[in-house]
C-alpha positions as CSV (number, residue, x, y, z in Angstrom):
1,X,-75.4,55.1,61.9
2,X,-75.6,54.0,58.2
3,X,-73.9,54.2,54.8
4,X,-71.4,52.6,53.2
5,X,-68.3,53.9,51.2
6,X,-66.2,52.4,48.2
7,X,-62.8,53.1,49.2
8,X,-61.2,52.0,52.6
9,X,-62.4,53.5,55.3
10,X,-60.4,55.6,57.3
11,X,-60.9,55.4,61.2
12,X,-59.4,57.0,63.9
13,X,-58.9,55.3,67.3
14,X,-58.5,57.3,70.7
15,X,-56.8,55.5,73.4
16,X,-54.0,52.7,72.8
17,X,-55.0,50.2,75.9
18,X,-56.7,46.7,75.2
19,X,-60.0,47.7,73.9
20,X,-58.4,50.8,71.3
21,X,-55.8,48.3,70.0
22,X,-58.5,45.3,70.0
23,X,-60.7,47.3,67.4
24,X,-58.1,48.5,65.6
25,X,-56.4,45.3,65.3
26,X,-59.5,43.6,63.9
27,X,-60.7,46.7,61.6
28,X,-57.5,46.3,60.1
29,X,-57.2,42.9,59.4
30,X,-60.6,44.3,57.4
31,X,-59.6,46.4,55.6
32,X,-59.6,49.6,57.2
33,X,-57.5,52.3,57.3
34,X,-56.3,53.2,61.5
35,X,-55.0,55.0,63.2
36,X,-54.3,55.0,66.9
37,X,-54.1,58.2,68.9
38,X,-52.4,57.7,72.7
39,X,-51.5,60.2,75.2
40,X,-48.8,58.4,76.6
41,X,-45.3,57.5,75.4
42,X,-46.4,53.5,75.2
43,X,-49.9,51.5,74.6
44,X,-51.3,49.3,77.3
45,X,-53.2,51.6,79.3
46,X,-54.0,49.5,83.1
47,X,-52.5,46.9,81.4
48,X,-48.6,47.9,81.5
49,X,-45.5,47.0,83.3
50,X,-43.6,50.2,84.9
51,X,-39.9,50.4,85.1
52,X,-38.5,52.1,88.7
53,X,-35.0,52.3,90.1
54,X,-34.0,48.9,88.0
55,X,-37.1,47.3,88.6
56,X,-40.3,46.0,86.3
57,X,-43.3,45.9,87.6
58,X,-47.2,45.2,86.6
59,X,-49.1,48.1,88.5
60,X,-52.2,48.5,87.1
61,X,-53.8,45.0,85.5
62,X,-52.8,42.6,87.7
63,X,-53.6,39.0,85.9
64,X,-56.9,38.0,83.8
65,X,-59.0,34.8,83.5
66,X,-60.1,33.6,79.8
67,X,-64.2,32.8,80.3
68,X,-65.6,33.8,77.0
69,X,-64.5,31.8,74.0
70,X,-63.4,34.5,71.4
71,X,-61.2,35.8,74.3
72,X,-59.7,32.6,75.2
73,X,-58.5,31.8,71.4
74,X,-56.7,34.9,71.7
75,X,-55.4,33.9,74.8
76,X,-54.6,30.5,72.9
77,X,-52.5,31.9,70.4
78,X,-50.7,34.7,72.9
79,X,-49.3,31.4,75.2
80,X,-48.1,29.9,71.5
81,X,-45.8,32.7,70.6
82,X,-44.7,33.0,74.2
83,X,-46.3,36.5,74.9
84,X,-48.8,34.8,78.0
85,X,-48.2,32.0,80.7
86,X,-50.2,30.4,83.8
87,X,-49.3,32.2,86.5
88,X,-49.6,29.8,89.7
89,X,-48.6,32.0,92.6
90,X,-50.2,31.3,95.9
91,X,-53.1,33.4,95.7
92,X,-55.3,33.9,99.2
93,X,-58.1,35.7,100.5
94,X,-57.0,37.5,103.9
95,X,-59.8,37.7,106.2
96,X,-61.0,40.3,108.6
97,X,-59.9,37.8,111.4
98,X,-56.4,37.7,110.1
99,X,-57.4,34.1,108.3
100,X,-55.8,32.5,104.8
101,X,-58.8,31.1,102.6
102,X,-56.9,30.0,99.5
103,X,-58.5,31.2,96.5
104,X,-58.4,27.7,94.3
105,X,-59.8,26.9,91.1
106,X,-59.0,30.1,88.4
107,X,-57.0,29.5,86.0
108,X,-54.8,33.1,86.2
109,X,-53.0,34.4,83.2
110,X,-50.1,36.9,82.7
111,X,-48.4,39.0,79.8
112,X,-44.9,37.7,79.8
113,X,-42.2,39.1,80.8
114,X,-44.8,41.2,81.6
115,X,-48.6,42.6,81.6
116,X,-47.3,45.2,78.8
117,X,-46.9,42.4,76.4
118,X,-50.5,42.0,75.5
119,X,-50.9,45.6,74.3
120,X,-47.7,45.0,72.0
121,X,-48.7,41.8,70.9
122,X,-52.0,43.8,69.7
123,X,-50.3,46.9,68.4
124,X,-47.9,44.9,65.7
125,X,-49.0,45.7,62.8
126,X,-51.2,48.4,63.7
127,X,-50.0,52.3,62.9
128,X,-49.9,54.2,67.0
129,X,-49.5,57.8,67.4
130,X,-48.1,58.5,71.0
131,X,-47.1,61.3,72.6
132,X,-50.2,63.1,71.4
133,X,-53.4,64.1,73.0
134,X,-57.0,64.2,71.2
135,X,-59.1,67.1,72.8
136,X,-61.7,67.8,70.1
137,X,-63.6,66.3,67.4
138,X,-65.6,68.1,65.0
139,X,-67.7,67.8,61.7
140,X,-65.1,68.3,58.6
141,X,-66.9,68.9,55.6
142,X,-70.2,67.0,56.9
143,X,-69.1,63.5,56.0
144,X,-65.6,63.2,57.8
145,X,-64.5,63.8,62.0
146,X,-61.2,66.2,62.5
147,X,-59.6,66.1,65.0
148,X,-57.2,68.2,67.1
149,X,-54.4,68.3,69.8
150,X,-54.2,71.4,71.2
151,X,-53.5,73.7,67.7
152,X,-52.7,70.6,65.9
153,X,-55.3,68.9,63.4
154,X,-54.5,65.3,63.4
155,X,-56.7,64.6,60.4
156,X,-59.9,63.8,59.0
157,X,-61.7,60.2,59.3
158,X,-64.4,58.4,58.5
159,X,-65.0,57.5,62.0
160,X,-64.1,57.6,65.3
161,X,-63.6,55.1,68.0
162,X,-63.1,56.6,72.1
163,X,-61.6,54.0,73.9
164,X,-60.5,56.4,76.8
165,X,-62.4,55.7,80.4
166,X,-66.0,56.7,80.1
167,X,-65.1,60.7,82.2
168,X,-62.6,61.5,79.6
169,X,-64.8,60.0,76.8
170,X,-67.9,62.3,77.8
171,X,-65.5,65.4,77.6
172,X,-64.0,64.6,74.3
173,X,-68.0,63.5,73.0
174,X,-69.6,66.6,74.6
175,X,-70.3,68.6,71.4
176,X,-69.8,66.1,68.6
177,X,-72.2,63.5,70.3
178,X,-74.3,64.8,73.1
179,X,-76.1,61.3,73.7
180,X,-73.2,59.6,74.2
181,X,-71.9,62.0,76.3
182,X,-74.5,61.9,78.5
183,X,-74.3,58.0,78.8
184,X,-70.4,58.3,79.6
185,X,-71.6,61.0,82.7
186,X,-73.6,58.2,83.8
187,X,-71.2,56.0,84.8
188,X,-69.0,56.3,88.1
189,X,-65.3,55.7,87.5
190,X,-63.3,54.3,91.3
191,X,-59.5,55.2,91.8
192,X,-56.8,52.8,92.8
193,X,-54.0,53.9,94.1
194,X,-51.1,51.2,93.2
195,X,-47.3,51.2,95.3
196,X,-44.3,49.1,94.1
197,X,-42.0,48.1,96.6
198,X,-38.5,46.3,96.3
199,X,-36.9,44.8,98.8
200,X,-33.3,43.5,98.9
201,X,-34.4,39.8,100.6
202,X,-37.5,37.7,100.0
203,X,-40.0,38.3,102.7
204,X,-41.2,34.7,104.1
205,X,-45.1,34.8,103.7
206,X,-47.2,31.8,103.0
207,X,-48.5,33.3,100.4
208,X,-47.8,35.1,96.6
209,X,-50.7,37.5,96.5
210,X,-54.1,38.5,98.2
211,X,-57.2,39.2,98.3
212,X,-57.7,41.7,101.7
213,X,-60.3,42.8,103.8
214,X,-60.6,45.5,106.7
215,X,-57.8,47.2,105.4
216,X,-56.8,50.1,103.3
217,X,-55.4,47.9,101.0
218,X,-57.5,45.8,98.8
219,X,-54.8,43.4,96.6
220,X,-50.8,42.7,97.2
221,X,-49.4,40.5,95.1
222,X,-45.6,39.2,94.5
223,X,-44.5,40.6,91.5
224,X,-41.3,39.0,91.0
225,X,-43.3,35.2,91.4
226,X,-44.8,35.7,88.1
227,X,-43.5,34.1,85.3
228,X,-40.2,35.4,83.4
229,X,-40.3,38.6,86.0
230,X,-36.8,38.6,87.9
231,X,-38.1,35.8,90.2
232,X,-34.3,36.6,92.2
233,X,-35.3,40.3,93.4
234,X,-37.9,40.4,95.7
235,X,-40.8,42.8,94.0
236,X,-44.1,43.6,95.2
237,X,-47.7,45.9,94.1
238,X,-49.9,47.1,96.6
239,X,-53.7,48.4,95.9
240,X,-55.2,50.5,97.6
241,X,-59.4,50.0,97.2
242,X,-61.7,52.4,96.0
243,X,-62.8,53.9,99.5
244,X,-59.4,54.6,100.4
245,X,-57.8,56.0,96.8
246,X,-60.8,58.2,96.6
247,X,-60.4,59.7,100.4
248,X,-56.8,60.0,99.4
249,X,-57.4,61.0,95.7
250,X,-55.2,64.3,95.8
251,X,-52.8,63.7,98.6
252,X,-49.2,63.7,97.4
253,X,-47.5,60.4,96.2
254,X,-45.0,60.2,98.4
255,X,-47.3,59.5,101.8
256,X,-49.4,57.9,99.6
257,X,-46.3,55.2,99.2
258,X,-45.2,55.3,102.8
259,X,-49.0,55.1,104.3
260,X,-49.6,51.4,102.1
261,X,-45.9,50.3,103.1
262,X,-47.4,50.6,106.4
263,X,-50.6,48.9,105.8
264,X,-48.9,45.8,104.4
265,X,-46.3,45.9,107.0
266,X,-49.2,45.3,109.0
267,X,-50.7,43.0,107.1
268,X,-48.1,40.7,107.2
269,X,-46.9,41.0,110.4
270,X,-43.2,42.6,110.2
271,X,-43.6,46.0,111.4
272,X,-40.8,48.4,110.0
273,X,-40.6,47.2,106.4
274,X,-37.4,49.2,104.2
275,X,-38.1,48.3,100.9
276,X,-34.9,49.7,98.5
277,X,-37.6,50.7,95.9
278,X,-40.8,52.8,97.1
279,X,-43.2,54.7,94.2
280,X,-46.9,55.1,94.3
281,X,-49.1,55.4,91.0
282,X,-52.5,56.8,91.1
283,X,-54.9,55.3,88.8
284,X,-57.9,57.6,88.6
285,X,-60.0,55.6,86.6
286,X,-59.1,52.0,87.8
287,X,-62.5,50.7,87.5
288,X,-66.5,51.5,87.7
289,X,-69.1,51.3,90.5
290,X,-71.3,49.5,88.2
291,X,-70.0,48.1,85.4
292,X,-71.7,48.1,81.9
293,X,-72.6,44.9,79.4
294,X,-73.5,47.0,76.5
295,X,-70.2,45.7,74.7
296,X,-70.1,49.4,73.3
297,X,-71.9,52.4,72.8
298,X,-72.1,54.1,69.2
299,X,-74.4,57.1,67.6
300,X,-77.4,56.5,66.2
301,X,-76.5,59.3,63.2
302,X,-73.1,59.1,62.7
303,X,-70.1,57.0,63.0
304,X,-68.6,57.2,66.6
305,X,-68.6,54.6,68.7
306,X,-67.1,54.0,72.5
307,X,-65.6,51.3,74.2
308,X,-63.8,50.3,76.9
309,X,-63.6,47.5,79.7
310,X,-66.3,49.6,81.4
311,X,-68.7,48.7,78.9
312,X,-68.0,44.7,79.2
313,X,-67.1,44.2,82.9
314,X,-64.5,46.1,83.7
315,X,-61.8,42.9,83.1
316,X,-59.3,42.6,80.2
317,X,-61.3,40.0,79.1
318,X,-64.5,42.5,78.7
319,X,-61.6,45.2,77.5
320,X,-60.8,42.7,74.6
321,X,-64.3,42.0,74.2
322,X,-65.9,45.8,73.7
323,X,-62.9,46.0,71.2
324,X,-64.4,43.9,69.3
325,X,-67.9,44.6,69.4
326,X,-66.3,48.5,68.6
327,X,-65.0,47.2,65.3
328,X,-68.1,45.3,65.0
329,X,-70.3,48.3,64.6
330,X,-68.3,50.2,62.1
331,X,-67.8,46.9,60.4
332,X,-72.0,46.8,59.9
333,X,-71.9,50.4,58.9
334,X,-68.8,50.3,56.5
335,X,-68.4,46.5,55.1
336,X,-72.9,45.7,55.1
337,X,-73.4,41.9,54.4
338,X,-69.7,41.0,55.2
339,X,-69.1,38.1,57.7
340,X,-69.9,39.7,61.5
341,X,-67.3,39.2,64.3
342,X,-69.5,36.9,65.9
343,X,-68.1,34.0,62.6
344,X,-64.8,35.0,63.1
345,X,-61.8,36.2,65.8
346,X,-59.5,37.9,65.7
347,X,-56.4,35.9,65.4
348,X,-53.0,35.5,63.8
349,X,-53.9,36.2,60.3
């Protein structure tokens, strides 16, 4: 990748989770031109908060933890405007035995009121097109990317940023970038498949959320004991680990939700469990096998780059992280000699 250009830079985004708004968050506080492309109705990707019967609930990114520096300024500033708190549920690791090992000593954080609030935190300011699906890119006039949704052309840029899980990144890169294709094919995404449950009375467990073993399930977790969720209605998200979801992968939602409703039944010891809310979510591309530290993945010959939470540990954190080092790379190719990401952060300005 190299060049430079004299007007502002026009680049397009695909994918409006943590990582997709991180970049283009950063690249336009620089001066860039964005714009975000999202399939969905809303931005947040894993991390969201789904609404069912009357009910909120975070089913795909569950909490985070603030280890890298850059990361944990952000996470500074979201608790100062009120958009992140502690969250100090009782968390414990339930052993094969049936034991409770309290998991002590993480500081655990949560979008308030709820997990969706980091993505619109990150999107203010920044121009997202939902409702609107990117399935090609191509060369437009040898110096600009086009691309199209379905019939539609969605315009030409500069460059182009795939924040999308690394299987649907290696479709949409197949003919414009063959390299990084191949590098998305190499890595193995895992399903989750996620159930929320209401019930009308709190259920009396020593304990807010776990880690589990020998079971299908591999996380439960209180909803409603997080902070500024309806801490009166009794909510709670089930996972389902890898093994299971991808046994499971196709099977139809509904057994999906009552299957899990019995594993935590058991779980917890109170067989017969009717919950007055019951919806499963299949997440089929929760995480990788083995994740990445690249930060992100960009063409040696022209300007597209990939990232993702794959690329940086598969956490929000490493989400927020391959943002940046996204917007870091076109900010070499575009803005040569400027201050690098690794002086600054991005932050409230």
């Amino acid at each position: 990748m190299s060049g430079a250009t004299h007007r502002r830079p026009s680049v397009a985004i695909i994918g409006a989770g943590i990582s997709g708004l991180t970049c283009a968050r950063e690249l336009t506080r620089r001066g860039f031109t964005v714009t975000v492309f999202e399939k969905s109705r809303g931005v947040g990707g894993r991390a969201s908060t789904r609404r069912s019967g009357g009910w909120r609930f975070d089913h795909g990114a569950q909490y985070f933890t603030a280890r890298n520096p850059r990361f944990a300024d952000r996470v500074k500033s979201w608790q100062r405007r009120g958009a992140v708190a502690a969250w100090r549920g009782r968390i414990v690791e339930v052993r094969a035995d049936g034991a409770l090992v309290p998991k002590e000593g993480t500081s655990r954080y949560v979008g308030v009121p709820g997990m969706s609030q980091l993505a619109r935190d990150l999107a203010s300011g920044v121009k997202v097109v939902a409702n609107t699906r990117v399935d090609g890119i191509r060369r437009r006039g040898g110096s600009q990317w086009q691309l199209n949704s379905g019939a539609s052309v969605l315009g030409g840029f500069d460059a182009v940023v795939s924040s999308a899980p690394a299987p649907q990144a290696a479709e949409l890169l197949r003919e414009a970038a063959p390299a990084l294709a191949k590098e998305c094919d190499a890595v193995e995404a895992l399903p989750t498949w996620a159930v929320m449950a209401a019930f009308s009375a709190p259920l009396p467990l020593g304990f807010d959320a776990a880690f589990v073993e020998n079971s299908p399930l591999a996380w439960v977790a209180r909803n409603s004991s997080k902070p500024m969720r309806e801490e009166s209605r009794e909510s709670w998200v089930l996972h389902a680990d890898a093994t299971w979801s991808s046994a499971h992968l196709e099977v139809l939602k509904d057994d999906v939700a009552r299957w899990l409703l019995e594993a935590f039944s058991d779980l917890v010891g109170r067989p017969g469990l009717r919950p007055v809310e019951l919806e499963a979510h299949r997440w089929r591309y929760a995480r990788s096998r083995e994740p990445r530290c690249d930060g992100c993945l960009s063409d040696s010959d022209a300007p597209l780059v990939v990232c993702g939470d794959w690329l940086s540990g598969d956490r929000i954190e490493g989400a927020f992280l391959s943002g940046l080092a996204a917007a870091e790379k076109l900010a070499d190719v575009f803005l040569p000699g400027r201050r690098t990401l690794g002086q600054t952060a991005v932050g409230d300005q």
